[in-house]
C-alpha positions, 0 to 999 in steps of 0.5 A: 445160385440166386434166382433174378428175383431174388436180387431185388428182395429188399435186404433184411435188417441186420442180415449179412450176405453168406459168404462167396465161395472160394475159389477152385484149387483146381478146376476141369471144364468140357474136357475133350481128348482125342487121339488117332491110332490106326488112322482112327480118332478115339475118344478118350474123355467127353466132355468132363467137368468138376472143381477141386477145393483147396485141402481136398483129398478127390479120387476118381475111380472108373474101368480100364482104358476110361481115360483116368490117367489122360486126364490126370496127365492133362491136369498135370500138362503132360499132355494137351486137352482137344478141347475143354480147358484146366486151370489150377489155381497158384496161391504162392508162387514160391512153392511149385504147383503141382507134383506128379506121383507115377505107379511105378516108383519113379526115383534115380537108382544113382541117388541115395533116398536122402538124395532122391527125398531132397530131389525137388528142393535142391532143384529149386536151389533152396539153401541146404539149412533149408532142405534138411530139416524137410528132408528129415521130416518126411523120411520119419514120415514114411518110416525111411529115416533108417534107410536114408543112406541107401539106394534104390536097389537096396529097397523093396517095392514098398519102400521104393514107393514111400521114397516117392511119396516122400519126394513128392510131400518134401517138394511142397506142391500145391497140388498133389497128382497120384496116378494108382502109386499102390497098384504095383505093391502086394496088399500088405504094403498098400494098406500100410501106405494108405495109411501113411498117406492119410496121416501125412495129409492130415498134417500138410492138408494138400490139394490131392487128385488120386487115380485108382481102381480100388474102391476101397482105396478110393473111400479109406482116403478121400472126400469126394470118389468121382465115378467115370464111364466106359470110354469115352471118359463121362462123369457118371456121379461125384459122390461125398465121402464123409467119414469123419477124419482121422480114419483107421483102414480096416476101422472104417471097413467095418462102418455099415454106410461104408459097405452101402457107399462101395456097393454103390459105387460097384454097381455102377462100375459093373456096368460101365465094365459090362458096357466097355 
């Protein structure tokens, strides 16, 4: 921000003004939730403020029980602020605005996963020339081109979730909610979907706000780990996670500045756990 002197300086020659920046994709101001349990009112978020940009990956990771997933339902419009505001930015109203990705996998058991992939889009009444060519896209994304034709019962875990994930690309949100999709899936399973995750993002570049515990998930996918309190929900650090994309899982464990960056963030974390 410019200083008030600054304005009346006389403009050099020659000299062009830097450029504004864009505007959030997302932005999250003073956000308050209260809820009354027990006759009791609880804080779950204070108080919280930060801005997304269009394209970029932002995880939050914080203790259990600090309001992550109340304020991913509230960015979502599951659930309404006590106070504060949300705005998410609609740069084409042809596309939805956002898609919510559970922790469980979410998908209809009566639907095939070519059916459940292609949910979103036959929702909007697109024309099936339309919806196939996607559908074909992201079922070889998430290696389900095989099983495209087979029902939830017939999947793994795994493979349950990579048909919600697909959905969830395939629909085209401009903003893309993840709440812990990995945290139900043995250690196997979740490396391979972080790394399909992270090559799906390379090519859609979407809006993503992903909730995690895992601070290695948090710094394998993102550009920016939000850090939050004990309850009630503070921002307690917004840190750059700069690690040069494309990204390899177990590569990148092996980067000095990437145990520096997890040791940072646990520090903090232990002590929010401590403290709740």
């Amino acid at each position: 921000m410019l200083h008030a002197d600054a304005l009346d300086a006389p403009t050099r020659m020659g000299s062009e003004a830097p450029p504004a920046p864009a505007p959030a994709k997302v932005a999250i101001r003073e956000l308050h939730k209260e809820f009354q349990a027990a006759g009791a009112s609880v804080t779950a978020l204070q108080a919280c403020s930060f801005d997304i940009a269009e394209g970029e990956f932002v995880s939050i990771v914080g203790p259990s029980g600090c309001g992550k997933t109340t304020l991913l339902r509230i960015v979502a419009g599951l659930e309404t602020p006590t106070r504060g505001s949300v705005a998410l930015r609609h740069g084409n109203p042809a596309q939805p605005l956002s898609t919510l990705v559970f922790q469980e996998a979410s998908i209809f058991p009566w639907m095939t996963v070519r059916a459940n992939v292609a949910y979103g889009l036959a929702l909007r009444e697109l024309p099936r020339a339309q919806i196939d060519p996607v559908v074909d896209k992201f079922l070889a994304l998430t290696g389900l081109d095989r099983f495209a034709h087979a029902y939830p019962y017939q999947l793994s875990g795994g493979m349950k979730q990579r048909a919600s994930v697909a959905r969830a690309f395939a629909n085209d949100p401009e903003v893309l909610l993840m709440d812990e999709p990995f945290a139900a899936l043995d250690e196997q399973n979740k490396i391979l979907l972080q790394e399909e995750l992270l090559r799906i993002w390379g090519e859609t570049r979407k809006t993503v706000l992903f909730i995690t515990h895992s601070i290695d998930e948090a710094l394998v996918l993102s550009d920016r780990v939000i850090v939050m309190s004990a309850r009630p929900g503070r921002i307690k650090a917004d840190l750059r996670v700069s690690f040069p994309r494309p990204r390899a899982v177990f590569d990148l464990k092996g980067d000095p500045d990437y145990a520096r960056l997890s040791r940072e963030i646990w520090l903090m974390l232990r002590e929010e756990v401590r403290g709740a």
